[in-house]
C-alpha positions as CSV (number, residue, x, y, z in Angstrom):
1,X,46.0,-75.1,-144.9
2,X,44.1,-77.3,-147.1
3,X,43.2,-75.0,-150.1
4,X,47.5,-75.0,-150.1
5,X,47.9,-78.8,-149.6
6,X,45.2,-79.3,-152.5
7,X,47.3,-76.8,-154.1
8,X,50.3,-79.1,-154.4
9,X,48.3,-81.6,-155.1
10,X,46.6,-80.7,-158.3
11,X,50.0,-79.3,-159.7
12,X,51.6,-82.5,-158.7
13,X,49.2,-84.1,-160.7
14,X,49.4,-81.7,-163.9
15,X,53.2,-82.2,-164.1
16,X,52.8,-85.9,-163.7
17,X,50.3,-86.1,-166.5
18,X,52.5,-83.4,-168.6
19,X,55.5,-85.8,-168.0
20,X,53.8,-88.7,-168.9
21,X,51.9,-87.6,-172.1
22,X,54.4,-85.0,-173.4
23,X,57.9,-86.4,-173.2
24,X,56.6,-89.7,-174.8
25,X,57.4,-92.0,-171.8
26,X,53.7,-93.5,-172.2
27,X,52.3,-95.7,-169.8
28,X,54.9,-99.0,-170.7
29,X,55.9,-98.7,-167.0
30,X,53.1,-99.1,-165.0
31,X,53.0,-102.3,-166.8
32,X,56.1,-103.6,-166.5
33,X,55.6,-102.4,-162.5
34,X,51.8,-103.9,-162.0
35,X,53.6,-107.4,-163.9
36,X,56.0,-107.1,-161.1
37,X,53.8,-106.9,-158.1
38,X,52.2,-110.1,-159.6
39,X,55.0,-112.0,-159.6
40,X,55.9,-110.7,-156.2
41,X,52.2,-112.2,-155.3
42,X,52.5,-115.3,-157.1
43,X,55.8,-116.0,-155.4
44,X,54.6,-115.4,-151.9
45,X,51.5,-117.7,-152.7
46,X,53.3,-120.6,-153.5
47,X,55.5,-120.4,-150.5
48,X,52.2,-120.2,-148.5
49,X,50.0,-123.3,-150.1
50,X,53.4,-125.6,-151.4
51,X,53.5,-127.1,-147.5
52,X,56.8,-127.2,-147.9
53,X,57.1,-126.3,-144.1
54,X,53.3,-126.3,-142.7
55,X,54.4,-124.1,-140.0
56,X,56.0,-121.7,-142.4
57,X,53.4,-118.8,-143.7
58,X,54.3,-115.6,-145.1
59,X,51.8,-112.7,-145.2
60,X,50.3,-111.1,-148.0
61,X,50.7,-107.5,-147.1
62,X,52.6,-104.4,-148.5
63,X,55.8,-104.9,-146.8
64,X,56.2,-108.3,-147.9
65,X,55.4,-107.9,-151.4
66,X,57.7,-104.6,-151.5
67,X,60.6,-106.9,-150.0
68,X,59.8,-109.6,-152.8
69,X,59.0,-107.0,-155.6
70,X,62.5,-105.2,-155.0
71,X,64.8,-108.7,-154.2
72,X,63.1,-110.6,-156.5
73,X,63.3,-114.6,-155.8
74,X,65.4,-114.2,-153.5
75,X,63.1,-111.9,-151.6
76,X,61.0,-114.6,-150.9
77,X,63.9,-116.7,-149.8
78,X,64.8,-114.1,-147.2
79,X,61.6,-114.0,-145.7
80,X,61.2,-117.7,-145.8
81,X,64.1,-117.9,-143.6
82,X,63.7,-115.1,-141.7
83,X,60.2,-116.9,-140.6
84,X,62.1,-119.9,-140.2
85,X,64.3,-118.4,-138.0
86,X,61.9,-116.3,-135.6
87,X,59.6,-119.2,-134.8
């Protein structure tokens, strides 16, 4: 069962790099996707250390920075109140 799961895997990963390489989509969106999860991070950290609320802290962990990294701004808003309004 693992020779077939390693199977899928290596394909997977040869038509990923065929994609990628051959059809001239380059690399331009793991960029644009790695600058988003920073902004997602830099949003969350300055709801955490502004002190706006002292009570108020927001994780750093992968369902808070997928919220943020798909809503955007007001990602961080929903989970500011959201924190708000479960304590």
């Amino acid at each position: 069962m693992k020779t077939i799961w390693l199977g899928v895997l290596l394909f997977s990963a040869v038509m990923l790099l065929y994609v990628t390489i051959f059809k001239k989509i380059g690399f331009a969106w793991v960029n644009k996707f790695m600058f988003h999860i920073v902004l997602a991070a830099l949003g969350l950290y300055i709801v955490n250390y502004s002190g706006i609320l002292a009570s108020v802290y927001i994780p750093l962990n992968p369902v808070t920075l997928s919220t943020v990294f798909i809503l955007g701004l007001p990602g961080v808003a929903l989970l500011f109140a959201l924190k708000i309004m479960l304590i």
